[in-house]
N, C-alpha and C positions, 0 to 999 in steps of 0.2 A: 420609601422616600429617603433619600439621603440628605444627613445635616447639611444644612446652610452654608454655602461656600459665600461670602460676603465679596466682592469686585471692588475696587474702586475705577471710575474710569477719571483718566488726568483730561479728558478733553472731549465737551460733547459734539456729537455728530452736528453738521452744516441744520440746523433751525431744529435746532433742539436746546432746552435747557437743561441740566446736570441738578437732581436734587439728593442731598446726601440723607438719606433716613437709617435709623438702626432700629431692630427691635429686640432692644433687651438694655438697659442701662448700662451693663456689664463690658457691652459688644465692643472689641477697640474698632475696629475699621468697620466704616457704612458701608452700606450699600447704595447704589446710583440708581435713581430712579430717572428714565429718560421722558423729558413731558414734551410739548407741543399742542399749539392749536391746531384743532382738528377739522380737517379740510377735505371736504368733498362737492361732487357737480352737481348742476342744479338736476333735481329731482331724483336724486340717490336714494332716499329716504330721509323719515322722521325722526329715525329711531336714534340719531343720535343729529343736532340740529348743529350745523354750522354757527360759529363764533361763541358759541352757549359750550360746547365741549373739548375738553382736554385728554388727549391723544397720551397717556402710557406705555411704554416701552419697560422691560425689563421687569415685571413684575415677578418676584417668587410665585412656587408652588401653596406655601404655604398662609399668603400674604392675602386675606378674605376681602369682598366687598364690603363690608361695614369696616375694615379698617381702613381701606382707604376714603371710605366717607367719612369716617371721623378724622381723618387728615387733613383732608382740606377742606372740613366744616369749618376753619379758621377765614377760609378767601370767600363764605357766602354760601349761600342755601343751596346744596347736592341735590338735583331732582333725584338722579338715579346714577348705577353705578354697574358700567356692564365689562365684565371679562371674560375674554376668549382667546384659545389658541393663537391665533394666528388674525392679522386682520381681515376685516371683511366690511360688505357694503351694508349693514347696520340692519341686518333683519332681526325682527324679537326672534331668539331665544323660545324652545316651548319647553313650558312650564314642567318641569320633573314632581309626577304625580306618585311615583312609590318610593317607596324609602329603601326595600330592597331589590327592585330590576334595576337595568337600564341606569346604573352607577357606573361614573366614568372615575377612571382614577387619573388624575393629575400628576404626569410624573415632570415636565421642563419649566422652564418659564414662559409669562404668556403677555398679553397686552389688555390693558382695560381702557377706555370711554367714559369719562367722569362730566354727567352733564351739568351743568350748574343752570340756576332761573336764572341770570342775566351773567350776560356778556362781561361783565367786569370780575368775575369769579377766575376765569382765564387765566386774563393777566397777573389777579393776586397771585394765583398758583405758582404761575413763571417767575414771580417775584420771590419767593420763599427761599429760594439759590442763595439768597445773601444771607442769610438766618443760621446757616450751617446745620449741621444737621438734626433732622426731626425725631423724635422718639415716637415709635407707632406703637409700640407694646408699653401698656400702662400695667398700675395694679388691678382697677378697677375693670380694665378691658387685655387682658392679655393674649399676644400670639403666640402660640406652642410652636416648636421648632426642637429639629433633633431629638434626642430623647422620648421628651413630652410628646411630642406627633407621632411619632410610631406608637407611643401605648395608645396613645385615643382612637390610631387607625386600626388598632387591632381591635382593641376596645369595640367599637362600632361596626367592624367585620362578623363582630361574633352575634350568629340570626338569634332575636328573641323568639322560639316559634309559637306563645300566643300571637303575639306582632304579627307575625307573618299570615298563620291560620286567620285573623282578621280581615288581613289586608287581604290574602285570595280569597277570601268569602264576600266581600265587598265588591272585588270585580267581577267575580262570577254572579252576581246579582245584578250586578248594572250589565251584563252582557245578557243575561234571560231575559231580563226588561229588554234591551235593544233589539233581542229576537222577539218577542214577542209583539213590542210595533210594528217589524217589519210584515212578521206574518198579518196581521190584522189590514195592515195596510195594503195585502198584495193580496190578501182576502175579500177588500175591498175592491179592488179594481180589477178583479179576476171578470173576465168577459166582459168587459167595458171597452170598448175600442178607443183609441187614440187616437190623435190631431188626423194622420191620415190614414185613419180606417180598420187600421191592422189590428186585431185581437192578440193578445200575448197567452200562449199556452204553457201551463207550466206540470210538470208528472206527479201529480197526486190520483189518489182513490182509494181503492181497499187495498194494492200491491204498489206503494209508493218507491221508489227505488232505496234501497237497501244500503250504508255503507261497507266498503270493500270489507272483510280481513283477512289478519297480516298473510293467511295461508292461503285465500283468495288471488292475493294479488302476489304470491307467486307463483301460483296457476298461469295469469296472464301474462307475467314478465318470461315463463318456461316455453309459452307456446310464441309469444312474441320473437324470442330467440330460435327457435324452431324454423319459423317462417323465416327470419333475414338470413338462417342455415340453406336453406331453402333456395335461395333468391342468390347465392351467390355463386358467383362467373367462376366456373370451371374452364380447365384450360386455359385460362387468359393467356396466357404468355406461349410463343411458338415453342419454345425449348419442354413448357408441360406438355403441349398436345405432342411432341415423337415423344417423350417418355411415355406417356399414356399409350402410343400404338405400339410401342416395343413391348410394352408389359402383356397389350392383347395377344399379342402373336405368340407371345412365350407359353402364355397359359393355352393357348389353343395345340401347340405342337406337344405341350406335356399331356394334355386329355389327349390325344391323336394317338401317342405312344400309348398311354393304360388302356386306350381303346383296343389297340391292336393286340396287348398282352393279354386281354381278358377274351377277346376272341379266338385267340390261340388257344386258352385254356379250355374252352369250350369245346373246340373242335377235338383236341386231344380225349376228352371226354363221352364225345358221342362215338368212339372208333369200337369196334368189337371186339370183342377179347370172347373166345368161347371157352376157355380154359382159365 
């Protein structure tokens, strides 16, 4: 992630307000954060509720949900606080269950949905413009940027492997459990017909099917190839079938000739010589 390039914009966009925030006491020029009420059609979703939420623009990479809820904990109680790439029509988010898959790295800027319990939270927000600028990095809550962020991302990059050992021993147990419902439950319903009538047959017994290996399956990927070898159009094109008759003819006049030298050799062979 590269350090903080800080923007000022002199003028916000058509229904937007300009909030100047810094994070670092130190920082000479803010940064813009762009707000609005956040507006969508009826039956969009819940996930972020008309006149209750404020629309973000310009959000750093490095800029957390709990800092922005401690922002604008000043305009009234933050139900919740969502950021995302790009905007979208407010569906939850699923919940990041490991700590080392499935980690996305945040490299541009993004947009967050700041919902507040009442309507009046909004307006405070938009109101904050006049206050000049906000400081988001305290002592007691600080934002790392530059420097600081690249050691904690590296920092955090490097696998504990008890951690990790844990953590795939944890999901390979909930995955045996889940296998082993499933079997119990197709155990159960093994010859029981359904709604209409049909019985589900499934390949068990003493020779249940076997999975592939790697040198198995390329057995059947060698013969697979074999057949589409097979199956393809010879001659297609009129210019291959006269090469292909030219080629016949040639090789037949060349046998024709060895033919006839080897009978000559023969004949010469059977002549008498008494002497």
């Amino acid at each position: 992630m590269a350090a903080p390039v800080e923007r000022v914009v002199g003028a916000a966009p058509v229904g937007y307000t300009a909030l100047a925030v810094k994070f670092g006491a130190r920082q000479r020029s803010p940064h813009c954060l762009l707000v609005k009420e956040h507006q969508v059609r009826e039956g969009a979703g819940a996930a972020h509720p008309p006149r209750r939420t404020l629309f973000v623009l310009n959000v750093p990479p490095y800029c957390s949900p709990d800092s922005l809820s401690r922002l604008f904990a000043r305009c009234g109680h933050v139900q919740s606080v969502d950021i995302c790439d790009k905007p979208g029509l407010g569906e939850k988010k699923e919940k990041v269950t490991s700590k080392f898959f499935n980690r996305k790295t945040v490299t541009g800027f993004q947009v967050a949905y700041v919902v507040f319990r009442k309507p009046a939270g909004v307006e405070a927000a938009k109101a904050l413009a006049r206050e000049g600028p906000l400081l988001i990095s305290t002592e007691s809550h600080p934002v790392k940027t530059g420097i600081s962020k690249w050691i904690d991302s590296y920092a955090a990059s490097v696998v504990d492997p008890e951690e990790l050992k844990a953590e795939v021993d944890a999901y390979m147990q909930d995955y045996d459990k889940k296998i082993e419902e499933e079997e119990a439950k197709a155990a159960k319903e093994e010859g029981v017909p359904d709604e209409e009538g049909w019985v589900k047959v499934t390949r068990k017994g003493r020779k249940p099917g076997l999975p592939r290996t790697e040198a198995a399956n390329l057995r059947v990927l060698e013969r697979e190839k074999q057949k589409r070898a097979r199956k393809e159009l010879l001659n297609f094109y009129a210019w291959q079938h006269r090469e292909t008759k030219r080629e016949h003819i040639a090789q037949l006049r060349k046998k024709f000739e060895e033919d006839k030298q080897r009978i000559a050799l023969m004949r010469a062979q059977r002549k008498f010589r008494p002497y």
